[in-house]
N, C-alpha and C positions, 0 to 999 in steps of 0.2 A: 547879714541882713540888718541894713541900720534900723529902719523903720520898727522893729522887735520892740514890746514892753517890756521892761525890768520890771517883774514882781517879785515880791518875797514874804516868805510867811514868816510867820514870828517864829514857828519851832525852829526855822534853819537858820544855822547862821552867816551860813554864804547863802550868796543871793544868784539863783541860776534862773537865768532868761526862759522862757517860755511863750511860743505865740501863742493869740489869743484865736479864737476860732474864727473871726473876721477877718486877718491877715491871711490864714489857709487861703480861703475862696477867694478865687480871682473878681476883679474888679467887675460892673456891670458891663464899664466902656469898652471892655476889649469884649471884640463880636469872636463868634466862636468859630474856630473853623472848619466845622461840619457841623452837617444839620440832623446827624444821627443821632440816635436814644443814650448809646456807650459817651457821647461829647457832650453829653450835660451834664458829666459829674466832672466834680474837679479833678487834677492831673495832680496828684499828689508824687512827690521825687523821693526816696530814701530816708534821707533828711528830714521831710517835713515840710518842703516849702515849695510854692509853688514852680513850675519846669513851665517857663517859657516857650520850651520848642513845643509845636505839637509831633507825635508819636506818628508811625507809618498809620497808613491806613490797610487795614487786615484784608487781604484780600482771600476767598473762600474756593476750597479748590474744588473739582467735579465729582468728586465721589467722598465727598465729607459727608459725616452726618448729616449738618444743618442744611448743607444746600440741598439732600434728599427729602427731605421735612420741607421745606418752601416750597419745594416740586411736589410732593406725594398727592397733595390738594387739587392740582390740575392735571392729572392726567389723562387723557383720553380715553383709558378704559375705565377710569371714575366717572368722568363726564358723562358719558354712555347711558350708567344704572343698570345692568342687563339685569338686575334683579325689581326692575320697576315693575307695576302691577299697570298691567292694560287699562285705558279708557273706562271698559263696561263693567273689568273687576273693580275699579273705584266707584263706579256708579250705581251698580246694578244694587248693591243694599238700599241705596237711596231711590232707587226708580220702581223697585219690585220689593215695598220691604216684608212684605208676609207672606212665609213661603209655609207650604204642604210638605210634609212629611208621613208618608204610608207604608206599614214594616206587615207584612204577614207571614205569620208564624205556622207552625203545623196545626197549634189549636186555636188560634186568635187571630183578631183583626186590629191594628191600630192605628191611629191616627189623628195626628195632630198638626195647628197651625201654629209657628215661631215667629214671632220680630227678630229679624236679621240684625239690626241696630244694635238690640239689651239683650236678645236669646231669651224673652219675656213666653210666655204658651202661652196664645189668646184663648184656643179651644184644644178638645181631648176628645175621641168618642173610641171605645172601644169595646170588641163583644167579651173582653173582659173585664167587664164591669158588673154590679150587684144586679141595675135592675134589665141587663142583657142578657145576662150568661142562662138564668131562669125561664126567660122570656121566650126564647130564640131557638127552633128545634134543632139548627145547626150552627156553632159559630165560626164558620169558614167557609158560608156556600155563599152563591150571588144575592139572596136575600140579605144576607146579615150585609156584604157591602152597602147592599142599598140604604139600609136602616144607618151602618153607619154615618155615611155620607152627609144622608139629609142630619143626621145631627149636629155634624160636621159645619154644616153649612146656617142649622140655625143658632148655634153656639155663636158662630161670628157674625153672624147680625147682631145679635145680643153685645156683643162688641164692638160694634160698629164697624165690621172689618164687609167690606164689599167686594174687594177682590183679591185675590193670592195669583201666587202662580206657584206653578212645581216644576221640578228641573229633575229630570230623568238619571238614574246613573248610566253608566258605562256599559252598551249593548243592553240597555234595558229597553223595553215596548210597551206604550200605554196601551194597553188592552187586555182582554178578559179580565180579572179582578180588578184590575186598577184601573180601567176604562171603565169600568161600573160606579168605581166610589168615584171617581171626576165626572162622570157624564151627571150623576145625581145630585154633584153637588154645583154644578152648573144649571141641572134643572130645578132648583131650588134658587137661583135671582144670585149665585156669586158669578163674580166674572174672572178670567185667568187671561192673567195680561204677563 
C-alpha cells in the first residue's frame, strides 16, 4: 500500500510502517453495497487493510436458530392469545368495583365490602364482634343477618359507597341467609348493579 505513513518512534531504530486508523476505514465516496446493519462496519482483510471485494451475502437456512427467532414473534398461535382475558373480565373491576363478600361459619356471620382495584375493605359487619356477640341472643339466626346487613349497608354510605354487587360462587343460591343479608341491605337505599 503506497499511500501507508512511515512512523517511527525514537526507542526503535528501524522504522516499520504502520497505518493510521483513517487509512483502515474506507473512504466516504464509495456507497456501500448493502443496506444491512453487518455492511456498516468496515471489511477489514488479514493484513490489515481494507478488501475491496465485497464478501457473499449470508443467506439463512430454514431451521436455523435465527430464522426461528424472526418467526417465533408472528406465529399464529401467538397472534391468537388464548390466554387473553375476556371483554367483561377486563371490565367488570371497572364497571362493578365494590364487591360483597358473605362467609357463614357454624358460629358467626361475616361480611364485608372490597374495592376490586386496591383489595381496600370499605365496610365489615360481623356477629363476631364486641358490641354483637353480647347483644344478639343468636349469632347465626335470620335476625343477626338482618342486623348485619343493615350495617353492612350503613358502613357504606358512611363511605360513600352506593352500590356493590355480589357474584355468587359455583352452584351457590341467593336465598335463606344470604337472601336476608342482600335483601336488607338493599332495603337500606344500596343498589346491586
Amino acid at each position: 500500500m503506497a499511500s501507508a505513513c512511515m512512523l517511527s518512534t525514537p526507542s526503535s531504530s528501524s522504522s516499520a510502517p504502520f497505518l493510521l486508523p483513517s487509512e483502515l476505514l474506507p473512504s466516504r465516496a464509495v456507497k456501500p453495497t448493502s443496506l444491512s446493519w453487518a455492511s456498516s462496519f468496515p471489511k477489514l482483510g488479514i493484513f490489515g487493510f481494507v478488501s475491496n471485494t465485497s464478501p457473499p451475502i449470508p443467506t439463512l437456512k430454514r431451521d436455523s436458530f435465527i430464522q426461528a427467532a424472526w418467526t417465533r414473534r408472528s406465529r399464529g398461535e401467538l397472534a391468537k392469545r388464548p390466554n387473553r382475558k375476556s371483554w367483561k373480565q377486563r371490565t367488570d373491576m371497572f364497571m362493578r368495583p365494590f364487591l360483597l363478600n358473605v362467609f357463614f361459619s357454624k358460629r358467626f356471620i361475616h361480611a364485608k365490602v372490597m374495592h376490586r382495584g386496591t383489595s381496600k375493605v370499605i365496610s365489615v359487619a360481623t356477629t363476631n364482634s364486641k358490641d354483637l356477640r353480647y347483644s344478639l341472643p343468636s349469632l347465626t339466626d335470620h335476625n343477626a343477618c338482618r342486623v348485619v346487613g343493615q350495617l353492612i349497608a350503613e358502613r357504606s354510605k358512611e363511605a360513600d359507597v352506593f352500590a356493590m354487587s355480589y357474584e355468587p360462587r359455583k352452584d351457590e343460591r341467593i336465598e335463606g341467609k344470604l337472601g336476608i343479608v342482600i335483601d336488607t341491605i338493599k332495603e337500606n337505599g344500596i343498589i346491586f348493579v
